[in-house]
SERO-4910 file (N, C-alpha, C, O; in steps of 0.05 Angstrom, whole numbers):
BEGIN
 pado doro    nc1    nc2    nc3   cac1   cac2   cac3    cc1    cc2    cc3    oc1    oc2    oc3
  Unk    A     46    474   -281     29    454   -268     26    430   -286     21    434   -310
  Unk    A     31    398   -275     32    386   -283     -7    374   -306    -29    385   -303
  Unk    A     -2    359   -318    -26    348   -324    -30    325   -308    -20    304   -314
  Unk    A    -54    331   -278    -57    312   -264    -63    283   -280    -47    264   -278
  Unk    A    -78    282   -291    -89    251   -301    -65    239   -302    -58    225   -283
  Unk    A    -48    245   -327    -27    240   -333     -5    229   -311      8    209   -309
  Unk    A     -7    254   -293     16    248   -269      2    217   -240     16    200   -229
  Unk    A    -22    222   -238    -23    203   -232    -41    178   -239    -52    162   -224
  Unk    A    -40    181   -270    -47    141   -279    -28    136   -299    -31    113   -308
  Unk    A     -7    149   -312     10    141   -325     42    145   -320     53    166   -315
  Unk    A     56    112   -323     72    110   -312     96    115   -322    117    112   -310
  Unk    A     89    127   -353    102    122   -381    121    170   -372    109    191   -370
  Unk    A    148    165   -371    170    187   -373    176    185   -351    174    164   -340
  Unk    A    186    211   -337    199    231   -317    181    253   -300    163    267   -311
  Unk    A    188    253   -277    178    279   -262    205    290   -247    226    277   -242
  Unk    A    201    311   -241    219    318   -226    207    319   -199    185    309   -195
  Unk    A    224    332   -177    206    329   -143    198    344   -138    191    342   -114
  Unk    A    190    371   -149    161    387   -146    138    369   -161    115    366   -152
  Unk    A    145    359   -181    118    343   -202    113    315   -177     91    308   -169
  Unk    A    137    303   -169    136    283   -152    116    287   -128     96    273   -124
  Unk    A    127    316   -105    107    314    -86     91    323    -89     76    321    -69
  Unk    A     77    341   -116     47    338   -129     38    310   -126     31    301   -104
  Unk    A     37    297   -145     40    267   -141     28    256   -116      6    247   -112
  Unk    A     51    258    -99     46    245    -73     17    260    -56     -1    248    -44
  Unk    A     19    286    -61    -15    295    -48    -33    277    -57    -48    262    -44
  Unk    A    -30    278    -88    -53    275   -101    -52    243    -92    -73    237    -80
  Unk    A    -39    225    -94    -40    195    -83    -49    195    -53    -66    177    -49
  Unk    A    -42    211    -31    -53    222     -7    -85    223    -17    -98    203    -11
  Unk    A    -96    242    -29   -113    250    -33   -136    236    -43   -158    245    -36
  Unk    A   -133    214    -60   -139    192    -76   -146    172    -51   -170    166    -52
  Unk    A   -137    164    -35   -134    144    -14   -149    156      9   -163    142     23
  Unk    A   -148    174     13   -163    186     36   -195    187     21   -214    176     32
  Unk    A   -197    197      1   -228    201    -17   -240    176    -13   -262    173     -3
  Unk    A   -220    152    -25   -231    127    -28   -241    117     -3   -264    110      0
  Unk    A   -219    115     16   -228    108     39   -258    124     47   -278    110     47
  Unk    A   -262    150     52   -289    160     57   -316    142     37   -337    135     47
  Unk    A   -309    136     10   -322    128      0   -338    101      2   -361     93     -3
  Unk    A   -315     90     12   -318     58     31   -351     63     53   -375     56     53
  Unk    A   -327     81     70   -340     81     95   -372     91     84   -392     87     98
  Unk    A   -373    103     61   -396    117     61   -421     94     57   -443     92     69
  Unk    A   -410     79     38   -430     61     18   -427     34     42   -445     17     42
  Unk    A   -406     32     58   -421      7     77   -420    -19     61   -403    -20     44
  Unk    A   -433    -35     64   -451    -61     53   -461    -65     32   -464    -87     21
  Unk    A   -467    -38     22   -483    -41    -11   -474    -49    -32   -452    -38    -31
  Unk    A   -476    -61    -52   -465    -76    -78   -447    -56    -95   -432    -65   -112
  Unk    A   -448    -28    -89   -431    -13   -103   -411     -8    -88   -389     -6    -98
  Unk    A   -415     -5    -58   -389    -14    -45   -375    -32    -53   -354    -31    -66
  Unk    A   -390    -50    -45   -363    -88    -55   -358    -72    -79   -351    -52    -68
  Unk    A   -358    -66   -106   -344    -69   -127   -330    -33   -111   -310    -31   -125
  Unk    A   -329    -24   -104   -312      1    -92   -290    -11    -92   -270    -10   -106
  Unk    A   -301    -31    -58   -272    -39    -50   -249    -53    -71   -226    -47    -74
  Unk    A   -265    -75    -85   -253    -87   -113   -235    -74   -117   -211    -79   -113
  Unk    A   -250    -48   -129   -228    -37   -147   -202    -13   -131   -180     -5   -139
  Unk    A   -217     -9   -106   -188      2    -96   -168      3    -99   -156     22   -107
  Unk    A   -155    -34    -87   -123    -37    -87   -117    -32   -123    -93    -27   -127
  Unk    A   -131    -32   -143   -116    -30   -171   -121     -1   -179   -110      9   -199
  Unk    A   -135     10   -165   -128     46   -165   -112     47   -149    -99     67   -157
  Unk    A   -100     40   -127    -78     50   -117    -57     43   -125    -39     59   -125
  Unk    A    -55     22   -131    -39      9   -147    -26     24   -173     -2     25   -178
  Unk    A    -46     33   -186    -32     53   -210    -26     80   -201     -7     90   -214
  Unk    A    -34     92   -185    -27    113   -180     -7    111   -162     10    128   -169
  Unk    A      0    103   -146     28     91   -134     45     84   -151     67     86   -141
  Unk    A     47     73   -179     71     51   -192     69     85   -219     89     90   -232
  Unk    A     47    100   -221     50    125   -239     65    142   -217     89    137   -219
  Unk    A     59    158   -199     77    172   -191    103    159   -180    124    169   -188
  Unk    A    105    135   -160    132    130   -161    148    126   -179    171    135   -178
  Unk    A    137    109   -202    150     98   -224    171    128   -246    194    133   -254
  Unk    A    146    139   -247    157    168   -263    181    178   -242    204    179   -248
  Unk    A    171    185   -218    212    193   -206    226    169   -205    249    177   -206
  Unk    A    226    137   -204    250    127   -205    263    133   -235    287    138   -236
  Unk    A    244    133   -263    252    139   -280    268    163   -283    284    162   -301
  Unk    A    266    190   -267    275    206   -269    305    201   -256    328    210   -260
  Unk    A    297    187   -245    332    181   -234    344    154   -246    360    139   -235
  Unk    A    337    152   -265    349    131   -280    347    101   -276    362     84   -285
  Unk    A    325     97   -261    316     69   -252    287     55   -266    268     66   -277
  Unk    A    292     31   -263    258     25   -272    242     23   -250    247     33   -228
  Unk    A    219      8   -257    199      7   -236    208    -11   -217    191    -10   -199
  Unk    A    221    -24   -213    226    -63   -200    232    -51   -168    226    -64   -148
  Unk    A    242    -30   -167    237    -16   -136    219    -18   -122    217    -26    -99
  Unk    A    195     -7   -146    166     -6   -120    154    -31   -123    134    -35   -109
  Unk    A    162    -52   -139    152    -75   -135    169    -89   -112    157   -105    -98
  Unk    A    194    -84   -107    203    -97    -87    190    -86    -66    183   -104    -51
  Unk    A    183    -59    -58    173    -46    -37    148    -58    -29    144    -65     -6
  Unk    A    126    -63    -54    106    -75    -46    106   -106    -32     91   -115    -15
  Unk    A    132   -122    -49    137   -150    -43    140   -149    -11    124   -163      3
  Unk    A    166   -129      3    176   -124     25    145   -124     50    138   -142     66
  Unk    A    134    -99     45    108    -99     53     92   -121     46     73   -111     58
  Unk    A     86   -139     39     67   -166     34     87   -182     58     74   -191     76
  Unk    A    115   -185     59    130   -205     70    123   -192     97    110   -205    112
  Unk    A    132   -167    103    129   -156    130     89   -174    151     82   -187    171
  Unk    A     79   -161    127     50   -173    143     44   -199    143     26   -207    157
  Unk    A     65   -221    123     52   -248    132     66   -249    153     52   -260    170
  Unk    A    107   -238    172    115   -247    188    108   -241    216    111   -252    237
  Unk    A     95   -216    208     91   -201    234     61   -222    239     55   -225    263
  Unk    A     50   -230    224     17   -253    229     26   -273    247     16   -281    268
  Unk    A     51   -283    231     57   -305    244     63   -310    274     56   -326    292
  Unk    A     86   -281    270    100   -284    299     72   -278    316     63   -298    329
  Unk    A     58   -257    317     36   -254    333      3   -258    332    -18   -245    336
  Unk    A     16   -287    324     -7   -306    335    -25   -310    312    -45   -325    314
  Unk    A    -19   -299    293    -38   -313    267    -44   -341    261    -65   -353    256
  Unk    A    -22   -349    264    -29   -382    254    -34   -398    271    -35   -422    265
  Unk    A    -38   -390    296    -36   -409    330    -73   -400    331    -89   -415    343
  Unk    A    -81   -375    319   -117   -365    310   -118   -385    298   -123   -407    309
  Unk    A   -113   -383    275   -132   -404    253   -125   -428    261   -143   -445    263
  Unk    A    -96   -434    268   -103   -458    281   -121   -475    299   -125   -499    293
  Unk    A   -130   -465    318   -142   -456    336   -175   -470    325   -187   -489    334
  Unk    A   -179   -452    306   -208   -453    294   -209   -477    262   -229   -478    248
  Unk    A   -189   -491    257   -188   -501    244   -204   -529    249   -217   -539    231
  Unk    A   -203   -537    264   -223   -555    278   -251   -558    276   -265   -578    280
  Unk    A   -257   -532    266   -285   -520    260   -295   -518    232   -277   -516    215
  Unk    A   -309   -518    226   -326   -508    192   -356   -501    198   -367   -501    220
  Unk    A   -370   -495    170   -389   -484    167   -410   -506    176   -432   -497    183
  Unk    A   -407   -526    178   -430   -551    184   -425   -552    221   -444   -557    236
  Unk    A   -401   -548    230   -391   -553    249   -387   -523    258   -363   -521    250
  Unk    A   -392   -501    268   -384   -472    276   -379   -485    306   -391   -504    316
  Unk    A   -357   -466    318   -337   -459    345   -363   -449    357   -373   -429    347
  Unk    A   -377   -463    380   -396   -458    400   -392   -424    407   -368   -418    403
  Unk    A   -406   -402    416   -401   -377    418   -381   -376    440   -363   -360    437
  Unk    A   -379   -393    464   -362   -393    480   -334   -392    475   -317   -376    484
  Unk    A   -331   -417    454   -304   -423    452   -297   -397    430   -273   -391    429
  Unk    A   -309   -389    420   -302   -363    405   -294   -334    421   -277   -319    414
  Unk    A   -314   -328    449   -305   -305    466   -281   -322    469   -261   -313    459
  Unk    A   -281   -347    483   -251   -351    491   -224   -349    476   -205   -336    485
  Unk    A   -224   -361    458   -207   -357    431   -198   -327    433   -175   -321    440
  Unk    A   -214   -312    428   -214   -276    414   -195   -269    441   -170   -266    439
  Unk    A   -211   -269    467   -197   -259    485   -176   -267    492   -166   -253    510
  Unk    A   -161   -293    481   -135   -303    482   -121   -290    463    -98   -283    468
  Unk    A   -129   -286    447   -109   -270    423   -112   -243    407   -101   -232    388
  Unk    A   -136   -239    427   -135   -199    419   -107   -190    425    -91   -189    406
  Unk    A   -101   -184    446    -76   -178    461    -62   -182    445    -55   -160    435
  Unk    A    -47   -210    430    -27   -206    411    -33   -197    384    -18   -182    373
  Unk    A    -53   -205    374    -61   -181    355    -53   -154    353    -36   -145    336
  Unk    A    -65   -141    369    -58   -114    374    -34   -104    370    -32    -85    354
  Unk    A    -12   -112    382      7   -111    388     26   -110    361     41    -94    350
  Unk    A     15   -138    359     16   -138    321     17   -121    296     34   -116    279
  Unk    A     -8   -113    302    -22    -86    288     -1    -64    301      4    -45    285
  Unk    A      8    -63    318     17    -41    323     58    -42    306     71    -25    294
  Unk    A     61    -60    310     85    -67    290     87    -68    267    107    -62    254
  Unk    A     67    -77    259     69    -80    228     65    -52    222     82    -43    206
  Unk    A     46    -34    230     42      0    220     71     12    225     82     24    206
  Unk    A     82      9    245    106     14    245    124      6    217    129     24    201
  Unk    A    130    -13    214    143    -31    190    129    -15    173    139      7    171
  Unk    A    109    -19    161    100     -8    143    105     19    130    113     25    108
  Unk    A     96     37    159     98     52    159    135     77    152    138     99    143
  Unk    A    154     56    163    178     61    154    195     54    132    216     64    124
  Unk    A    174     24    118    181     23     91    176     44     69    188     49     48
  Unk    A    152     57     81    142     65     58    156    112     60    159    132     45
  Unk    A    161    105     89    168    134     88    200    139     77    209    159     67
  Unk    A    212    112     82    241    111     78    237    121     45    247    142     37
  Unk    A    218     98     21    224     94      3    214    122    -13    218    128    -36
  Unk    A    201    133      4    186    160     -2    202    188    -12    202    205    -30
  Unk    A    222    178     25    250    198     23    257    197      3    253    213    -15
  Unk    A    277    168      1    296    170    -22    290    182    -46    308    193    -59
  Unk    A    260    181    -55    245    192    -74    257    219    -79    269    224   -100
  Unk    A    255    231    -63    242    261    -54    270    273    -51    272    297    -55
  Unk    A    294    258    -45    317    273    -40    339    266    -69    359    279    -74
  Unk    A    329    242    -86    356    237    -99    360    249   -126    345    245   -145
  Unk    A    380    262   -126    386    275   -156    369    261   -180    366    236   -183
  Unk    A    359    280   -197    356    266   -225    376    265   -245    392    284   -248
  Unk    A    377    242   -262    393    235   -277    402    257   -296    382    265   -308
  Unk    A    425    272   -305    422    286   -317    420    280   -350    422    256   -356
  Unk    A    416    299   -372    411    287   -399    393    265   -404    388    250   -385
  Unk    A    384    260   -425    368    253   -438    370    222   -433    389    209   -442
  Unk    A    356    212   -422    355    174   -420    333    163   -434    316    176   -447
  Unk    A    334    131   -432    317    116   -442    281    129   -428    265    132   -446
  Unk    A    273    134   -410    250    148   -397    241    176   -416    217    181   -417
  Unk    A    254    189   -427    253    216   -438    278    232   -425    298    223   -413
  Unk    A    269    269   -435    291    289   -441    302    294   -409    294    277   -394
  Unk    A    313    308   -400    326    316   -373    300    334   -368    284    341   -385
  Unk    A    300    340   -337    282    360   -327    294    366   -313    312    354   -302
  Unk    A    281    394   -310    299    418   -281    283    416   -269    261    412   -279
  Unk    A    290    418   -235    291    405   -214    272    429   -201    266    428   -177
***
């Protein structure tokens, strides 16, 4: 059994893909907690710094367990940063095409001295819920297949054999 801490906040050697889909629970597991934790605290000031610090706990524990199997297979980290880049690109295009910028456009007209009368706001929403949605429903997709694809490859590709720059060989 691996040393959890280790396996998921440090990004530093090798795992193999039993240590890997340990890993992946425990990053499952981490994200699901947090999220409850969200929902729990709501509004309150220890929430906001919750949420804060979320994305950079997930963040390490995503770039520690992935990072440790690309190393095992002889790669550096620049993978899961492209994955994250990929995912950032996916949600500004999928905004765009459905109807993100034609929203703010929309409301740009408006400011805090000047607020969109309540009317023109039901109207607005109900013009572009619909593509929203739709939206939302693509991009989870996208998302969703970036991240299972990059998951696979994880999970299926030989480790490097002998000793590399990462540390010693591991059996599998």
């Amino acid at each position: 059994m691996p040393n959890i801490f280790k396996l998921l906040f440090s990004p530093a050697g090798r795992i193999g893909r039993r240590d890997y889909l340990i890993g992946l629970v425990g990053l499952v597991v981490i994200f699901t907690l947090y999220g409850m934790l969200i929902n729990t605290l709501g509004g309150s000031m220890f929430g906001f710094f919750a949420v804060l610090a979320f994305p950079f706990v997930i963040l390490q524990v995503a770039y520690s367990v992935y990072g440790k199997r690309l190393h095992d297979i002889g790669r550096t980290l620049w993978p899961v940063t492209g994955l994250l880049c990929a995912m950032v690109a996916a949600m500004i295009v999928v905004m765009l095409v459905y109807g993100g910028a034609d929203y703010f456009a929309a409301y740009s007209e408006y400011s805090r001295d000047n607020p969109p009368p309540p009317e023109v706001v039901e109207k607005l929403n109900a013009a572009f819920k619909p593509k929203q949605a739709a939206g939302e429903t693509v991009l989870s997709l996208v998302i969703l297949s970036l991240l299972s694809g990059f998951t696979l490859w994880l999970a299926l590709a030989r480790s490097q054999s002998g000793e590399s720059a990462y540390g010693a060989a591991l059996a599998d």
